[in-house]
C-alpha positions in Angstrom: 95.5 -34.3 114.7 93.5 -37.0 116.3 95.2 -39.9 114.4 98.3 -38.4 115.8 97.1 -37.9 119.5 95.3 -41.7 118.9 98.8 -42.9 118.3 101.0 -41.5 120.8 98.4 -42.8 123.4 98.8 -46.3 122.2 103.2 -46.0 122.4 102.1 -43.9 125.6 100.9 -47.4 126.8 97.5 -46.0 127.0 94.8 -47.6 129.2 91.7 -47.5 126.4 91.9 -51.1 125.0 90.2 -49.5 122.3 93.7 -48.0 121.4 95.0 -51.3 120.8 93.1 -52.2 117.8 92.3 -51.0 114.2 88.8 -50.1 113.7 87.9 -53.1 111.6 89.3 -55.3 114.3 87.2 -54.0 116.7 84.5 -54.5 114.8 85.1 -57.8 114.1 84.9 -58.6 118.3 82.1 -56.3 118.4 80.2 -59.2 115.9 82.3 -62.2 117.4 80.9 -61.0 121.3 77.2 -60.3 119.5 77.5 -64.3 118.7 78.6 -66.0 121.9 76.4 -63.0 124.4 73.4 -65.4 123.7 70.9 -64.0 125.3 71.7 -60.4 124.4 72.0 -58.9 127.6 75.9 -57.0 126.9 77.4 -59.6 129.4 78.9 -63.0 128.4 77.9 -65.5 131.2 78.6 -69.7 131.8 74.9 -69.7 129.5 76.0 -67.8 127.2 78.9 -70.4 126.8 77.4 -73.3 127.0 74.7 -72.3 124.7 77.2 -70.8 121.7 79.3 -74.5 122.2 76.3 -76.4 122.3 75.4 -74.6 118.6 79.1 -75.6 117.7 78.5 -79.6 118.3 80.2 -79.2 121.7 77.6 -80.4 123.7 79.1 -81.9 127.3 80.9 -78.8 128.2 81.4 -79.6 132.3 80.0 -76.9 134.4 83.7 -76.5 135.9 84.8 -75.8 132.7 82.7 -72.7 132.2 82.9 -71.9 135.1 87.3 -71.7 134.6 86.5 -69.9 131.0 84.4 -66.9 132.9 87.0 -66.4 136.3 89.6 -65.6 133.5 87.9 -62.3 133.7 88.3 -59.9 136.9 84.6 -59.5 136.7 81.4 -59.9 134.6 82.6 -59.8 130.4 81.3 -57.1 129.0 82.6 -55.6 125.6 85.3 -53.3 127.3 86.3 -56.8 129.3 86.5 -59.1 126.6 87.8 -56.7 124.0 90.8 -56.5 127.5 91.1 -60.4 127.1 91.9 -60.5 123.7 94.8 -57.3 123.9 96.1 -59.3 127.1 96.5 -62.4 125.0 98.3 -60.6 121.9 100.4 -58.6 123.8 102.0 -61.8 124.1 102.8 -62.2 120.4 106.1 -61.5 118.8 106.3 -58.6 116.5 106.0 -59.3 112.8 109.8 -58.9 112.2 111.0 -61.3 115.4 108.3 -64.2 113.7 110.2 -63.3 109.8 113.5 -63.7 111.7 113.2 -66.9 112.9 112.2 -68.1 109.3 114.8 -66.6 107.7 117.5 -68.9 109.8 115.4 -71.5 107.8 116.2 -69.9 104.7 120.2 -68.7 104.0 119.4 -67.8 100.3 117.0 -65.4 101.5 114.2 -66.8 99.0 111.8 -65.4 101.2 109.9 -69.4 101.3 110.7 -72.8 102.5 110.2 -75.9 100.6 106.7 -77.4 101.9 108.5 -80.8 102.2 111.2 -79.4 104.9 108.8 -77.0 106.8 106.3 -80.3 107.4 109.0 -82.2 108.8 110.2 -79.6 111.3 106.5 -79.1 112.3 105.6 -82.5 113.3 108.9 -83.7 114.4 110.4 -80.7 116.7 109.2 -79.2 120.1 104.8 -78.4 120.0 104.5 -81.0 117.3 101.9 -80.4 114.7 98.9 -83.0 114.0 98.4 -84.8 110.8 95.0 -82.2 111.0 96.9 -78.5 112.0 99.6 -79.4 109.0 95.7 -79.9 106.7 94.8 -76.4 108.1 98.0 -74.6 107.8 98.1 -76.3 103.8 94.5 -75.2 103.2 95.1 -71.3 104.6 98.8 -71.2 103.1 98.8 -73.5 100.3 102.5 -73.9 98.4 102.7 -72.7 94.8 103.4 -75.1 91.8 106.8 -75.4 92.8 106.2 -76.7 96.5 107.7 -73.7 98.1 105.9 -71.8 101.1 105.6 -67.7 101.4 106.6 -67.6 105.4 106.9 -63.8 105.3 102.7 -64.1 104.5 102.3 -66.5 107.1 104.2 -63.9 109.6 101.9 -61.2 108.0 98.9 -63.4 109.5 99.8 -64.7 112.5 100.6 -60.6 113.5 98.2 -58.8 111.8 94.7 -61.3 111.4 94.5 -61.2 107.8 96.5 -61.9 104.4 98.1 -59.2 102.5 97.0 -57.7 99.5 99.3 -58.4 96.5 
């Protein structure tokens, strides 16, 4: 019964942000917020910023800049509020099936992949092209089989729901 109530909240277009995401996911932000809340203190401020990008080799971060990242917020980030940022960016993502449309225009025989070779090209010739180093990252996280074809409806899975799919 909960699981059901749980759900019609979220079509409901529930307020709780928490409805929005799986429990795992949740978690996930919980440990993500735990790394950049430096100081521990259940708010994520400019220090807390510029001391997480400092540990990631980032170490000139202007104070401007921080300042931009922490006014994308309404107010100070707590959990609630960052776990809001995050929903607020998704809910800009197209659903899985849109994303496995859009490939399948790239595929008439309905293979369900796309030859490496001709997905390559289009990335880093058409529209937001794709640096020499994004097409090493997409390769290394979706790596073609033996036959140079790419799964697309796995890369879909990923981009909508975080994580691959168990075979």
């Amino acid at each position: 019964m909960y699981a059901k109530r749980r759900q019609q909240q979220g079509e409901g277009g529930s307020s709780n942000v928490f409805s929005m995401f799986e429990q795992s996911q949740i978690q996930e932000y919980k440990e993500a917020f735990t790394i950049i809340d430096q100081n521990r203190d259940g708010i994520i401020s400019k220090d807390d910023l510029r001391d997480v990008l400092a540990t990631m080799g980032q170490l000139n971060v202007k104070n401007e800049e921080l300042e931009a990242m922490v006014k994308e917020a309404s107010g100070p980030i707590n959990f609630t509020v960052f776990l809001t940022m995050f929903g607020e960016k998704l809910k800009g993502a197209d659903p899985e099936d849109v994303i496995v449309s859009a490939f399948k225009v790239l595929d008439p025989e309905g293979t369900g992949s796309i030859k490496k070779e001709f997905l390559e090209e289009l990335l880093t010739t058409q529209c937001d092209r794709f640096t020499a180093e994004e097409m090493k990252n997409l390769w290394a996280a979706f790596p073609p089989d033996v036959a140079g074809n790419v799964d697309y409806k796995n890369i879909c899975y990923v981009i909508t729901h975080g994580e691959e799919k168990e075979e």
